[in-house]
N, C-alpha and C positions, 0 to 999 in steps of 0.2 A: 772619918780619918782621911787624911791627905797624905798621896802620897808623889814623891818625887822623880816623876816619868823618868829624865836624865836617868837617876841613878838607879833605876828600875832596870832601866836600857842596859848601863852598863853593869850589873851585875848578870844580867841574862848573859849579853855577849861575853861575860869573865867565864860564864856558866858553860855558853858554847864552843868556847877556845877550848876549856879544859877537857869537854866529851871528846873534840876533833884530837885534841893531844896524845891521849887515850885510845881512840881507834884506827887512826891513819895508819900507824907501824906497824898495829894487826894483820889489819885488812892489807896491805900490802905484803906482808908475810904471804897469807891468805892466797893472793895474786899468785906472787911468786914461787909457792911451792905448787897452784895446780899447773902453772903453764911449765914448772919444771917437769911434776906426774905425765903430761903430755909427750913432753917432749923424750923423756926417759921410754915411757911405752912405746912409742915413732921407733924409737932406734932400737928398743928391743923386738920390735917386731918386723924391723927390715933386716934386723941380724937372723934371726928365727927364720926368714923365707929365704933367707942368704944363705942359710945352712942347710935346709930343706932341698933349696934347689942344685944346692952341688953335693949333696949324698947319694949315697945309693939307691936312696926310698927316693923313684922316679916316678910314682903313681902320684905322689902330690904338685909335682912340676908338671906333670899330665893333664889331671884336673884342675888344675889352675891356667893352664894354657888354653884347652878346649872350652872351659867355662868363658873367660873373655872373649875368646875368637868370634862363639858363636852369638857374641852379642856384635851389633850395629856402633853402642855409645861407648862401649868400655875395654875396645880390644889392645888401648897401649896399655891395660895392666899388665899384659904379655908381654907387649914389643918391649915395652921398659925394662924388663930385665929378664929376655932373651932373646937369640939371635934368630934372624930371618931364616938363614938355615934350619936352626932346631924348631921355631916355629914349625917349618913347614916338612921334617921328619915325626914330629909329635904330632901334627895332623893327619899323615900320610900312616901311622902307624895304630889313630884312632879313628878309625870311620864305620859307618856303615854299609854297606855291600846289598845289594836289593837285587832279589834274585831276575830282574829283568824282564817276567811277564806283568801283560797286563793282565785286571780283573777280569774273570771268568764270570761274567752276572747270571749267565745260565743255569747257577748253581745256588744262586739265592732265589728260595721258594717261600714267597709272603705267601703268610695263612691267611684265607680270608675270614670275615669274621670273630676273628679275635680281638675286636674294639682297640681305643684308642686310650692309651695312659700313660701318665710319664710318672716315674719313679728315682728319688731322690737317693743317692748312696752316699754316705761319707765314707772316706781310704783314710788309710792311716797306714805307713810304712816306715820303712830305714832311711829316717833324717826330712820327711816329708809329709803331710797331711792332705787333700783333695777330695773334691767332690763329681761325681759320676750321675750324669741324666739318664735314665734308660726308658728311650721311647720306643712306643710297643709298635704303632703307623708310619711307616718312614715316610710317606705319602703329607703328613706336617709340620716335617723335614729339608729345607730350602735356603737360598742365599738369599740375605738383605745387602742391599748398596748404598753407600751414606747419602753419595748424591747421583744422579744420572750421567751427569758431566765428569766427577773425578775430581773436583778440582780442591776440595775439603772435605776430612774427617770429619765422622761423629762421635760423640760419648757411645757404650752398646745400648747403653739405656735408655737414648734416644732413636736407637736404630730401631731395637725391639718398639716400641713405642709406634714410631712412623708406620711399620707392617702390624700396629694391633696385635703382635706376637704373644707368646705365656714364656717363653725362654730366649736362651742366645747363649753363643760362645766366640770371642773370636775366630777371624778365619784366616785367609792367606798373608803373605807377606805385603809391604808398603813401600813404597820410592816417597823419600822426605822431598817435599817439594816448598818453595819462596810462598810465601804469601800475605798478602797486609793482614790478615786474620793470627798471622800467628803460627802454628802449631797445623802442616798441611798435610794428606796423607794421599797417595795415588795408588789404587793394585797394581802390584810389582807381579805380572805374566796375566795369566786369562783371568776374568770375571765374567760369569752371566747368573742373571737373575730373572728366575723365574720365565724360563723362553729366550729372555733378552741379551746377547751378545754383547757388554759393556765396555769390554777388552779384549784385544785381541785380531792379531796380525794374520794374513793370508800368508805361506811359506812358513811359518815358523811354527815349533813344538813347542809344547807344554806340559809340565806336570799336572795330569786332571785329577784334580779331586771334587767330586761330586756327585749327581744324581740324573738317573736319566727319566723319562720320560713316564718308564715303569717301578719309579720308584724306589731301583736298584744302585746301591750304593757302586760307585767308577772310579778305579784308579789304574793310571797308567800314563804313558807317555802318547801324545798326536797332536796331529794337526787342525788345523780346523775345517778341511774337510770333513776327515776323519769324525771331529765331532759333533758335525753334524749329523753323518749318516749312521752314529750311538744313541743320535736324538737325545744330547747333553740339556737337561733342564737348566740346570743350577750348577756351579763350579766355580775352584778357584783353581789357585797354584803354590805349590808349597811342596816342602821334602824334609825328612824322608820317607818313604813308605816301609812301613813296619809289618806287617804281615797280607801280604799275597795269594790270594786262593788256601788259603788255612794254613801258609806256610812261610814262618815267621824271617826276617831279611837277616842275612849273617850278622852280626856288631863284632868290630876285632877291637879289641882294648874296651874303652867305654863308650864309644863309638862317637866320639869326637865333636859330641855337643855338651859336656860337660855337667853340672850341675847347675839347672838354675828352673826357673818355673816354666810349666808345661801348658800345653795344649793338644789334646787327641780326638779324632772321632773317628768312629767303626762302623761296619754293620754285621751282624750275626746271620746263620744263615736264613733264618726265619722270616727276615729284614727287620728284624728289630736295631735300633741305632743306637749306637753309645757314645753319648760327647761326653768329652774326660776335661776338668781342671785342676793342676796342682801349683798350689803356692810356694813361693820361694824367696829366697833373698830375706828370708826371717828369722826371729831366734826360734820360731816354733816351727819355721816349715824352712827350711833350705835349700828346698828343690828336690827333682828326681832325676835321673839319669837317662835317655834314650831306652835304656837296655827296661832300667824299669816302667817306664813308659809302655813297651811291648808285653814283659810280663803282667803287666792288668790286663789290656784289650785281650790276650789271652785268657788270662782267667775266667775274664768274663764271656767268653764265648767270641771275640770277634773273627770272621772269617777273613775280612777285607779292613785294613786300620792305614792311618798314617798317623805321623807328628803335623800339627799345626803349626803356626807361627805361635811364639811362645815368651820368655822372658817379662819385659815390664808390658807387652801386651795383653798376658794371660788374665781371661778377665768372661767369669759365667754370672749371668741375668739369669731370675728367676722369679714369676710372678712380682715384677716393677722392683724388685730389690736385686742387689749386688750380692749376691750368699756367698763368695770366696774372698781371698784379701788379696785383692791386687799390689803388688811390691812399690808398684810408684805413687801416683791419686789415688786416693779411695774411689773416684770415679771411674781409673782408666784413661788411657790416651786414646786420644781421638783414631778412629778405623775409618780403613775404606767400606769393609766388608767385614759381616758375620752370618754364620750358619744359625738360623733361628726356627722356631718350632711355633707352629699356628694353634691359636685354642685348639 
């Protein structure tokens, strides 16, 4: 049988007119009612934090203040729609307060002989979920540095890697710095690693967090004389410190880092060490508070704790995998520095 291509043709394209006829008016309906759904939820939900923030329930214009603040990328969720003044009343009226001594190492007495193991915890709290390292040898216990020079970040999984490490957590804070690579990370106050002073100015103080010589977890305020004659192994910088010689640092409000994802490490006084990470920015985890942050290292026994750096940093390695969920990559943003733990 023969048949007549032409009219083959045009019966198709009669065929395809008439489907396009049919669905264009839908699918533009379609269109138009989600980017209306959009738009309708936008404005219900800038009225809803419109009306949030000038009622009297001031705990949510609280936590919304200090959650942006204490981030780096996202503090005009604040400034947008409050003033520099109440800014900086709601900061001033949510802090932390740290009782001003430094650690006492005198008082952490590692047992000897009691072997080397690290122990996996999962946390589970109010609005938050985390996982807890608990290493028995603080002495496996030290800083990794991405690079010698500073000049670029790494993945933690790469850092862990470079030291042949079994763990990692992030550690101090970053200065974003230019780079043709991209995405560049410098330690923001003191770094040394492993003996090696990486960072860090003659005349000027730092928040030490770190390890000295003997193995003993160090937190406090010096210089670097100062830290040398602690015989500072390992250290960063970073704030705030959360419990001092067994004596946890005042919080007044919620202490004015808000909710969002954590980073912790401690040491008991045994020297046993606890790195802490909690997830945030998710519908299954949305962070934890400073305040609760201190109520674990507590729990858990710590004598000596601080807050790490935290947010889309928060980010723990464990035997070559990622075990938490980082809020940004699933890999993590590139670091200068991580506290990592040797086989």
């Amino acid at each position: 049988m023969k048949y007549n291509i032409a009219v083959v043709s045009k019966k198709a394209n009669k065929e395809e007119a008439n489907i396009l006829k049919f669905i264009l008016p839908r699918y533009k309906k379609v269109v138009t009612f989600f980017f209306a759904l959009i738009f309708f939820l936008t404005l219900y939900s800038v009225i809803a934090i419109a009306v949030l923030f000038h009622s009297p329930y001031t705990e949510f214009k609280e936590y919304w203040v200090t959650t942006a603040m204490s981030t780096m990328e996202h503090q005009y969720l604040a400034e947008m729609l409050v003033s520099d003044d109440e800014i900086a009343e709601i900061m001033e009226n949510n802090k932390v307060i740290q009782s001003g001594l430094n650690a006492d190492t005198s008082e952490i007495l590692i047992k000897k002989g009691k072997g080397s193991s690290i122990e996996k915890i999962d946390l589970r709290g109010k609005g938050y979920k985390g996982i807890m390292l608990v290493i028995s040898d603080p002495s496996k216990v030290f800083v990794g540095s991405a690079k010698a020079e500073q000049s670029k970040g790494m993945f933690l999984k790469d850092i862990v890697k470079k030291y042949g490490a079994v763990a990692g957590i992030n550690a101090g804070g970053f200065i974003n710095q230019s780079s043709k690579h991209g995405d560049a990370r410098e330690a923001d106050g003191l770094l040394i690693s492993e003996g090696v002073i990486l960072k860090g100015a003659d005349g000027a103080s730092y928040n030490v967090i770190g390890f000295t010589d003997k193995d003993k977890f160090i937190l406090g305020v010096h210089n670097l004389s100062e830290i040398k004659k602690l015989k500072v192994r390992d250290a960063v910088s970073f704030a705030p410190f959360l419990i001092v010689n067994g004596k946890p640092s005042k919080i007044i409000g919620n202490g004015g880092w808000g909710i969002n994802p954590r980073t912790a490490i401690g040491q008991k006084k045994d020297g046993t060490v606890l790195l802490l990470a909690i997830d945030g920015r998710q519908a299954s985890s949305v962070g934890a508070t400073i305040g609760q942050v201190q109520d674990i290292m507590m729990e858990y026994g710590a004598y000596n704790a601080t807050n790490l750096d935290g947010g889309s940093s928060t980010i723990m390695v464990y035997k070559d995998e990622i075990i938490n969920n980082p809020c940004s990559l699933k890999t993590g943003r590139f670091l200068p520095d991580a506290f990592l733990v040797r086989e």
